[in-house]
C-alpha positions as a Markdown table, in Angstrom:
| # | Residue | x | y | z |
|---|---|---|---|---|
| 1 | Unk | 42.8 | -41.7 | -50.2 |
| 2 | Unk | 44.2 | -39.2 | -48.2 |
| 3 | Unk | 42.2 | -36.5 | -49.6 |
| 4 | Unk | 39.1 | -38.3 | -48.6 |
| 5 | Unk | 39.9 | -38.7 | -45.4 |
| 6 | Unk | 40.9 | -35.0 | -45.0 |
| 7 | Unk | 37.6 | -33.9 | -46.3 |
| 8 | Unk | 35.4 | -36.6 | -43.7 |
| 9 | Unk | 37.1 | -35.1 | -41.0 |
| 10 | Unk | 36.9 | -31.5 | -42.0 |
| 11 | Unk | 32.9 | -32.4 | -42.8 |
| 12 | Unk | 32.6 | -34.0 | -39.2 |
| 13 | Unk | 34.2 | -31.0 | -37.5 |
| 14 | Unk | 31.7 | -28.9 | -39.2 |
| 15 | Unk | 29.0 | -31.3 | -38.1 |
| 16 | Unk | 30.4 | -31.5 | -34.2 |
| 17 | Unk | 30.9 | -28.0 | -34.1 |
| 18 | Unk | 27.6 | -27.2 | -35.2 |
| 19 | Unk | 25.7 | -29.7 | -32.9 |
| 20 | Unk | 28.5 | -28.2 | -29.9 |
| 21 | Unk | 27.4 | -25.3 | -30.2 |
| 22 | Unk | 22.9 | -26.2 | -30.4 |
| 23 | Unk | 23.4 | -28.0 | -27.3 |
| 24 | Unk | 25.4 | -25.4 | -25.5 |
| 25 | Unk | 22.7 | -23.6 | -26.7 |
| 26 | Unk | 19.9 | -25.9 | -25.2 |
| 27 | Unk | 21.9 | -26.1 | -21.6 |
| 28 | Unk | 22.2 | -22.5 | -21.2 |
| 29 | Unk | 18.2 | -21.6 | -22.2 |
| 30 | Unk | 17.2 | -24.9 | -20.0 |
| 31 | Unk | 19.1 | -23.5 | -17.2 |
| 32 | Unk | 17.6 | -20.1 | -18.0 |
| 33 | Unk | 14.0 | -21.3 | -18.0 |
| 34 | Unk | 14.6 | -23.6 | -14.8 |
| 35 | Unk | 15.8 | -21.4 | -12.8 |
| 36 | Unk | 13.1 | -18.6 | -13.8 |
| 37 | Unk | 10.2 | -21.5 | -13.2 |
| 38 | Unk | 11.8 | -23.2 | -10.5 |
| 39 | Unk | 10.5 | -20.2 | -8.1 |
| 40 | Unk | 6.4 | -19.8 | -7.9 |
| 41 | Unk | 5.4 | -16.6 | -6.6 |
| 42 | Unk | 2.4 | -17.6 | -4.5 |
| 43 | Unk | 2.7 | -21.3 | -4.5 |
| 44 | Unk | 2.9 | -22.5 | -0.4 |
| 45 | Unk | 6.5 | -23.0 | 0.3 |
| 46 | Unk | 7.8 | -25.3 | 2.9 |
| 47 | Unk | 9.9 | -22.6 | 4.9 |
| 48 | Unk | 7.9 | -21.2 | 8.2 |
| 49 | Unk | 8.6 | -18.6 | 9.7 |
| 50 | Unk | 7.3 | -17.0 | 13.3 |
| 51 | Unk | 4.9 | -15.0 | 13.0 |
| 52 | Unk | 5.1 | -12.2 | 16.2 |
| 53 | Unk | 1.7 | -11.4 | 17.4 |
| 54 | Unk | 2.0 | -7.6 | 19.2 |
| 55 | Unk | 0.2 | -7.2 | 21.8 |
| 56 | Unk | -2.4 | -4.5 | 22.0 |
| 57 | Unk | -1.2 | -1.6 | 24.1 |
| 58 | Unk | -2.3 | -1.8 | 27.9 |
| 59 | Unk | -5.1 | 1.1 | 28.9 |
| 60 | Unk | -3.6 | 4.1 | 29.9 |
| 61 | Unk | -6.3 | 5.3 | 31.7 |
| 62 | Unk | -5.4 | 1.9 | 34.1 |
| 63 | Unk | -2.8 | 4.1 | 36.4 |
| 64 | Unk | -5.1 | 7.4 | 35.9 |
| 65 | Unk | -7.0 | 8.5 | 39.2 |
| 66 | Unk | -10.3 | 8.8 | 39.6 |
| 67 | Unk | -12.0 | 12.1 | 39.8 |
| 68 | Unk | -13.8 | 12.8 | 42.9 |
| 69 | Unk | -17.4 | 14.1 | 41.7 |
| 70 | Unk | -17.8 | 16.0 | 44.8 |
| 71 | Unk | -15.2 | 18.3 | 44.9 |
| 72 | Unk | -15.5 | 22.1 | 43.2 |
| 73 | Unk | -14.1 | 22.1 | 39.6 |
| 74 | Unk | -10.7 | 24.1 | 39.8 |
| 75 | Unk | -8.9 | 25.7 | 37.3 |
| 76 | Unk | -5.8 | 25.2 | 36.5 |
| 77 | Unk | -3.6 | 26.7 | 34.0 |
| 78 | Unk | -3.1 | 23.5 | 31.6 |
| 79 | Unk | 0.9 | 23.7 | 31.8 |
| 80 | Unk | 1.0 | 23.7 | 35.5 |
| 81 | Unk | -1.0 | 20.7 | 35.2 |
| 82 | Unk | 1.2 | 17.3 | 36.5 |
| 83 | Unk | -0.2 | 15.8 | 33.3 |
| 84 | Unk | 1.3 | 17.5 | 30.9 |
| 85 | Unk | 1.4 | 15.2 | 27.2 |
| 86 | Unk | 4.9 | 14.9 | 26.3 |
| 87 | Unk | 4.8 | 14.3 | 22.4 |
| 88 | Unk | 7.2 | 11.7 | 20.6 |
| 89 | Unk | 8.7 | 12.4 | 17.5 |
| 90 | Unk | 9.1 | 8.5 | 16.4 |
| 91 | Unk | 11.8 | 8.9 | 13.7 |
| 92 | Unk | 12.5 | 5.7 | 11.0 |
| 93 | Unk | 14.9 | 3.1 | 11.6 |
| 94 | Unk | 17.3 | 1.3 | 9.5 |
| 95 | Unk | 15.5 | -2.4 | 9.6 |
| 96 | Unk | 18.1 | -5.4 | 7.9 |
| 97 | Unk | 15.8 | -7.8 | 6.1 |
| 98 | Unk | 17.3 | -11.0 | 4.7 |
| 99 | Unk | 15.4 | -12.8 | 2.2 |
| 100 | Unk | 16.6 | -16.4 | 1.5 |
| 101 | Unk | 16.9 | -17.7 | -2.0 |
| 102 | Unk | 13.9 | -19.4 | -3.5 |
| 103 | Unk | 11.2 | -18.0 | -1.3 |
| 104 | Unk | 7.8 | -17.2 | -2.7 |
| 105 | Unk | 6.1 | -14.0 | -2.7 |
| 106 | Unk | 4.0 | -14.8 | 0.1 |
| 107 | Unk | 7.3 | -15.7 | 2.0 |
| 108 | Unk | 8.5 | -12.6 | 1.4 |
| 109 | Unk | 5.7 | -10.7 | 2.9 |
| 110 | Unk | 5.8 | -12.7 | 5.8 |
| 111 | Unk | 9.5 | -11.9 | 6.2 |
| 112 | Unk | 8.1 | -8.3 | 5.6 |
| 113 | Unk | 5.4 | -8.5 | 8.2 |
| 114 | Unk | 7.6 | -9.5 | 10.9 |
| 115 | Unk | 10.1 | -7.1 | 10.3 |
| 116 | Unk | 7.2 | -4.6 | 11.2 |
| 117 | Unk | 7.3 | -3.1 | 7.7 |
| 118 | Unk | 3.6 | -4.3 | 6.4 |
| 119 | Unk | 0.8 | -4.6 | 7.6 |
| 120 | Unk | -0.9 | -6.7 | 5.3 |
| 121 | Unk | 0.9 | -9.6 | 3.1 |
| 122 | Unk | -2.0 | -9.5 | 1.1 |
| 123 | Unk | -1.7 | -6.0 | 0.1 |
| 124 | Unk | 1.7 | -6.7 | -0.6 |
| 125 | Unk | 1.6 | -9.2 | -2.8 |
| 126 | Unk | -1.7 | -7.3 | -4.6 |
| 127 | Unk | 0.8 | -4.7 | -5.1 |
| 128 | Unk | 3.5 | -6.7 | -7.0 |
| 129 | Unk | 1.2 | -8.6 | -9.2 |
| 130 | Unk | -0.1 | -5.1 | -9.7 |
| 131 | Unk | 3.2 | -3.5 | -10.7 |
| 132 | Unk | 4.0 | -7.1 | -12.6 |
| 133 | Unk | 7.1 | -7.1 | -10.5 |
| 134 | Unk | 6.7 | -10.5 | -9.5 |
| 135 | Unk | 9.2 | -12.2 | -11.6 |
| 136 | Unk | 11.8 | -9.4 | -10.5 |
| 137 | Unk | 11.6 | -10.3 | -6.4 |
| 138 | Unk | 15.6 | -10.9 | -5.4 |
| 139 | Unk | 17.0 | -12.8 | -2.7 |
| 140 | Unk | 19.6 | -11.0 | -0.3 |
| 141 | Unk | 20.2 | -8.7 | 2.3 |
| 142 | Unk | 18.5 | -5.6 | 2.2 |
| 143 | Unk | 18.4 | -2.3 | 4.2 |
| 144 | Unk | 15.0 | -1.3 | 4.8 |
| 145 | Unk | 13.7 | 2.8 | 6.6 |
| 146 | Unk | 11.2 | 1.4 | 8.8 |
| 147 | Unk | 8.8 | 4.2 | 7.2 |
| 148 | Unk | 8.7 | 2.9 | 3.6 |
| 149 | Unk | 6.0 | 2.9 | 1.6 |
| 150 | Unk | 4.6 | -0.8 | -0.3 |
| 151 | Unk | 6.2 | 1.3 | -3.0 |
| 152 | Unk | 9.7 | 1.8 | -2.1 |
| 153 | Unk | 9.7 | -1.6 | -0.2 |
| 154 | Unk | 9.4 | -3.2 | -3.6 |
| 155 | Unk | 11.3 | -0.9 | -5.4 |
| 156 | Unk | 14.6 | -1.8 | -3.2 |
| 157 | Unk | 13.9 | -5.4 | -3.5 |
| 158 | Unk | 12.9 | -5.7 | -7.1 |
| 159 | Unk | 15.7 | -3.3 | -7.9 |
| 160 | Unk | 13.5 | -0.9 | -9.4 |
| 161 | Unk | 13.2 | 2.7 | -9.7 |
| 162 | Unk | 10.7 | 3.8 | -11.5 |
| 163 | Unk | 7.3 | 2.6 | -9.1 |
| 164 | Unk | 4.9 | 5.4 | -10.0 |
């Protein structure tokens, strides 16, 4: 008698292990899969976000005087003119981006655009499907040169090195 009972139990321990360890299984792929489908590239997400409209620049010819037509041309040596052209060397910034977990791809360029670092969302987001780097956008905090390429922009937040 007591060898029966030894050997149910050691045949239900097998059989309760066994089925432990398929639905540990199960949970872990399920969570897996939910989390990989639970975020739609280009589906419309709920989050807005401002879009900033820049305003053209203003003429510069608005504070410019006129030239009388009837005086005699003069000439003047162009660097003792008071209109000298100063030139700008505009060097690239540092620009913080945060993307939120669970945004879409099209959320994601819109962060993008109003960061100043795209242009176009659409070129963007032609770009990952492109590179089939869709599945590989990440959530976070990310420091961004404010004269990236599409490229490297999606190479820092994709985690990716190698974007030919």
């Amino acid at each position: 008698m007591l060898e029966k009972l030894k050997d149910f139990f050691y045949d239900c321990s097998d059989t309760l292990l066994s089925l432990f360890i398929i639905l540990v299984m199960g949970l872990v792929i399920t969570w897996k899969l939910s989390g990989a489908m639970s975020m739609p590239l280009f589906e419309v997400s709920n989050n807005s976000y401002d879009i900033i409209n820049i305003e053209e620049p203003k003429n510069v010819e608005e504070n410019v005087p006129q030239k009388d037509t009837d005086q005699e041309p003069t000439t003047e040596n162009p660097s003792d003119s008071d209109n000298d052209v100063e030139v700008i060397q505009v060097e690239a910034t540092n620009i913080k981006v945060e993307i939120p977990k669970g945004i879409t791809g099209n959320g994601i360029a819109k962060i993008l655009q109003q960061k100043g670092l795209i242009e176009n969302p659409r070129e963007f987001i032609n770009r990952v499907e492109e590179l089939g780097l869709g599945p590989k956008l990440r959530f976070g905090n990310f420091t961004i040169k404010s004269d990236s390429s599409i490229d490297k922009i999606i190479s820092i937040i994709t985690g990716t090195n190698n974007i030919n």
